[in-house]
N, C-alpha and C positions, 0 to 999 in steps of 0.2 A: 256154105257156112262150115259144114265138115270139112273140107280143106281147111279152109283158113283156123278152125280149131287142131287140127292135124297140123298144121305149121307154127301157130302159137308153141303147143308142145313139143315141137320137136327142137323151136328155137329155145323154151325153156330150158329142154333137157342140155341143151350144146351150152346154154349160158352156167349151169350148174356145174357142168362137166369144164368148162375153161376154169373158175370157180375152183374147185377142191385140184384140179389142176395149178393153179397159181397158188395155193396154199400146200400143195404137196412140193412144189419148188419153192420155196421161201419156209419151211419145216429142214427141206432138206440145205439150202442153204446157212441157215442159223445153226445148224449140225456139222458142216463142214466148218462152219468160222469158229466154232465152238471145237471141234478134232484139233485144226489148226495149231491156236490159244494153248492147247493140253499139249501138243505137240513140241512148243513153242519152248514153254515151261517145264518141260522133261529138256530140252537141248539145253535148257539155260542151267537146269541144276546138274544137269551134268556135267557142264563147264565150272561150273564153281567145285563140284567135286574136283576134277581132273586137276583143276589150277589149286589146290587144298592139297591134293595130294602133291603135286608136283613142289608145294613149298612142303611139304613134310620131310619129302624125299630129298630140299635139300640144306634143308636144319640136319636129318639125320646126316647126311656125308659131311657137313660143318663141322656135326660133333662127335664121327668117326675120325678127321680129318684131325682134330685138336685132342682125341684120343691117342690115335698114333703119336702124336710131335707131343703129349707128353707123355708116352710112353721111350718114345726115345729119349728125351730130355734126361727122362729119371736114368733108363741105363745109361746115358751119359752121365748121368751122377753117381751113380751106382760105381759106375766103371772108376771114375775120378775119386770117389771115394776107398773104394779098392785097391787105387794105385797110394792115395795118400796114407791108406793101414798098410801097405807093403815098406814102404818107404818109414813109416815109423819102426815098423818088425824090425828093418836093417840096422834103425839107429840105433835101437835096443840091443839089438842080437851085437852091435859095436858095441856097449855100450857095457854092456857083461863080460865081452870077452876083453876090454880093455882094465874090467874090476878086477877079473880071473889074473889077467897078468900083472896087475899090479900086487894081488892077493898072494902071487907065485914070487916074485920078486920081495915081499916083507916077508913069506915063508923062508924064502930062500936063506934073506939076511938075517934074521932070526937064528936058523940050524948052525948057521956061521958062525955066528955071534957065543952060540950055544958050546958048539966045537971046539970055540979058542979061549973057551973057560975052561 
């Protein structure tokens, strides 16, 4: 009878011990599926950062890109406009010197006019 009380408990003890055994493996699995999950969720926001950043990065060179082309645009206008105030200078600076000689020419005929009185 003490055997078989002696093997009752020792069979209890193995049934208790498989017992918190299968609950220490299915604690520890719901732990890993749960790392996992968290795991999962960090690669993923990461990827939305990376791809967020990656269209930032290329709006900004879009609007460096249209920075530049109208920065030259304008000193192409700049420059066009430069040439088109040069080009007026000229017709001006004609434009006096041909007053100047007309002005020298009624001088002229004047003193003449003056002289043969």
């Amino acid at each position: 009878a003490n055997e078989l009380q002696a093997a009752k408990r020792c069979l209890e003890s193995e049934t208790r011990e498989a017992r918190e055994a299968r609950s220490r493996q299915r604690n520890a699995e719901g732990k890993l599926r749960r790392s996992e999950a968290a795991q999962e969720a960090r690669t993923a926001c990461i990827s939305d950062r990376a791809r967020e950043a990656e269209a930032q990065a290329e709006m900004l060179a879009g609007i460096e890109a249209n920075e530049a082309s109208a920065a030259a645009a304008g000193a192409q206008a700049s420059r066009a406009e430069t040439a088109g105030l040069k080009i007026a200078l000229c017709r001006t600076e004609e434009q006096l010197s041909l007053q100047r000689a007309g002005e020298a020419k009624t001088f002229a005929a004047a003193e003449a006019g003056a002289r043969r009185r």
